[in-house]
N, C-alpha and C positions, 0 to 999 in steps of 0.2 A: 505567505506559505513558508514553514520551516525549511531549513536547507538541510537536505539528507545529511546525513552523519557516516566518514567511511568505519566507525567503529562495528557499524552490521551494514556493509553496502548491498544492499536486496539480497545478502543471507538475510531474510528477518528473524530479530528475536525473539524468543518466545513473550509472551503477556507477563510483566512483573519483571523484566531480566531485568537485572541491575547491576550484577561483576560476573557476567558469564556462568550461572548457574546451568543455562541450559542455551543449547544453538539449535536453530531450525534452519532448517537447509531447504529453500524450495526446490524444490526438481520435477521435469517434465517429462518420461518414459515412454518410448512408443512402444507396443509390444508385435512381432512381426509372425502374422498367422502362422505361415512356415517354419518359423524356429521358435525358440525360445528365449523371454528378453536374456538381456544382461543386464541387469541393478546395478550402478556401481556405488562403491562404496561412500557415501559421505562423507566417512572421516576424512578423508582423505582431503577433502575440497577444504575441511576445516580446518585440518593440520597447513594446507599449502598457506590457507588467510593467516592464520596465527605466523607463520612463518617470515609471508610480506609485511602483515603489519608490524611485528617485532623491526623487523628492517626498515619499515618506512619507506617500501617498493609502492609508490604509485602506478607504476607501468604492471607490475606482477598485481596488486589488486585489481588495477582495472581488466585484467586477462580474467578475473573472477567473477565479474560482475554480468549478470543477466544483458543479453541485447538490450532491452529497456533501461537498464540500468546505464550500461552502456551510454545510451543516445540521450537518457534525461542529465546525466553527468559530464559526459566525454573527456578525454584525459586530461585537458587541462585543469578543469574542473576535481579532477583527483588529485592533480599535484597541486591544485589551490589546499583543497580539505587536508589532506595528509601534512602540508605542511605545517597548516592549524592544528592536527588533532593528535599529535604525536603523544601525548601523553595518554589522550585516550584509547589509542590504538595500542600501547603498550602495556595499559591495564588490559584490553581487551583479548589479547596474544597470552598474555600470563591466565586470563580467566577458562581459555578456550583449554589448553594443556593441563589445569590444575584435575585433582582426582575426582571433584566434583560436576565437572563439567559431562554434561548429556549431548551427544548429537541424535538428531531425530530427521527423518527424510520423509516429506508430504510433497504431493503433486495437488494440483489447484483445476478442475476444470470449470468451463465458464459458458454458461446456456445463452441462447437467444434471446431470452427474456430477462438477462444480465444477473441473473442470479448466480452461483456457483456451488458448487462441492467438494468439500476437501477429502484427498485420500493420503492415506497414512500406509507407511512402508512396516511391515509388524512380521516377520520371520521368514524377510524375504519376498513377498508380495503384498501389495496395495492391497487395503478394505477400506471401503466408505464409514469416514467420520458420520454418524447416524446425524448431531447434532447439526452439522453445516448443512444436510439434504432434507431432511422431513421439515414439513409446513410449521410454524410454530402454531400451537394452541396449548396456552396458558389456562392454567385452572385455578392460580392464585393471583392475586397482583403480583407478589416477589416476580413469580415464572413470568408476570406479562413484562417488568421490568429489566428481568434476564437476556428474554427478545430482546427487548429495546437493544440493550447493550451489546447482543451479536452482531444486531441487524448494523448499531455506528459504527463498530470497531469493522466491519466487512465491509462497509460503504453500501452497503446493499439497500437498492429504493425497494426492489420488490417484496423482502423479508422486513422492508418498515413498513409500507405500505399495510400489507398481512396483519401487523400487530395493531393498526386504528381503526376506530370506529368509522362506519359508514360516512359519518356526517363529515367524519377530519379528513377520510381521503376524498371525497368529492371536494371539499373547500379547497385542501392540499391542491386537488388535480387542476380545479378553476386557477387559482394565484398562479401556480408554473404555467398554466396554459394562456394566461394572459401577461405573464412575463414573456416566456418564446414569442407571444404576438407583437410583443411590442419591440420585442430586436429585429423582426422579420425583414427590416431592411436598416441597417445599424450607418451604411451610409449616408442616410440621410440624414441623422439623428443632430441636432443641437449639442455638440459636445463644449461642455465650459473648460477650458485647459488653462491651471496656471503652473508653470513648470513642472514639475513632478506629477503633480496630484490632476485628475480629471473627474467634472461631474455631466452626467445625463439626465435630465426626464424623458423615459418613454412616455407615447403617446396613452399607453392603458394605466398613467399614474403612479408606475413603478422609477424609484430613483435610486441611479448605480453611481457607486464612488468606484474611481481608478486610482490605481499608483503607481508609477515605473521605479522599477529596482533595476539597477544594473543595466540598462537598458532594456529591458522586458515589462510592456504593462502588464498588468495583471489585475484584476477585482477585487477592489478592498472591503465592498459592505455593498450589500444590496436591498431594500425593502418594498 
């Protein structure tokens, strides 16, 4: 798994950014039946990062950072990266102030069935992104391939799911369904360890490789 980068620490950037042409700012808005929200302004959260990052504040980015962001990094974790990324951090502070630079403010909601919706902040209030919410059906290949490429870059099973043929998501559903079965009790499993690296055969014929980084295992290949 890549290691986050605090040059967009869950500010994510937009698709293609590359010297801060454009910054996306997620945000989350409740709106309070009795009154009327308060939006506040993005720039502002953008200008404070371009700020930290120009200084090489890992305590002021990490004040910036999403709780998630927060708990998957934690400040050590930021005084690790910012030490490493200083140079990137200071292209990224010069990208954020330049004249070409956009900020844009979207909130993200997220359904039961794990799919989601983006809403985008456009003259003061949210509208649904049509493309993140409606079903995909494709009338070309190009368009079924478009899907494809929402559905990876969103992580989304149900909008891949959507985009295959009968036969692929039943095979699909069988293989995960007989993986899950076959971790159903991971205790007991046959683990081969030789320092770093570990292997398993499940019982339903599926074989997972491990690897400890930094003290964390994690899944290195699975078939």
């Amino acid at each position: 798994m890549p290691r986050p980068s605090l040059a967009s620490p869950y500010l994510a950037q937009a698709p293609g950014h590359r010297v801060g042409r454009s910054l996306v700012i997620a945000a989350a808005f409740v709106a309070c039946a009795c009154a009327g929200p308060h939006i506040p302004d993005p720039k502002v959260t953008a200008l404070a990062y371009a700020n930290a990052a120009e200084r090489g504040d890992p305590d002021a980015i990490y004040a910036l950072l999403t709780p998630d962001g927060q708990r998957a990094l934690g400040r050590t974790g930021a005084r690790q990266l910012v030490s490493e990324s200083k140079n990137e951090l200071s292209r990224t502070a010069r990208a954020i102030r330049s004249d070409a630079a956009r900020v844009e403010a979207s909130a993200e909601t997220r359904f039961d069935d794990g799919e989601s919706a983006t809403l985008v902040l456009e003259d003061g209030r949210f509208l649904v992104d049509a493309a993140s919410l409606l079903p995909a059906r494709p009338r070309t290949p190009s368009q079924a391939l478009s899907g494809l490429r929402r559905a990876l870059a969103r992580r989304s099973y149900p909008a891949l799911m959507a985009l295959m043929t009968g036969d692929s998501q039943g095979a699909l559903e069988s293989d995960l369904g007989s993986l899950v079965s076959g971790l159903s009790h991971p205790e007991t499993l046959d683990i081969q360890q030789s320092g770093d690296s570990a292997e398993v055969q499940l019982p339903t014929g599926h074989r997972i490789l491990l690897k400890r980084e930094a003290g964390i295992w994690r899944v290195l290949d699975f078939d």
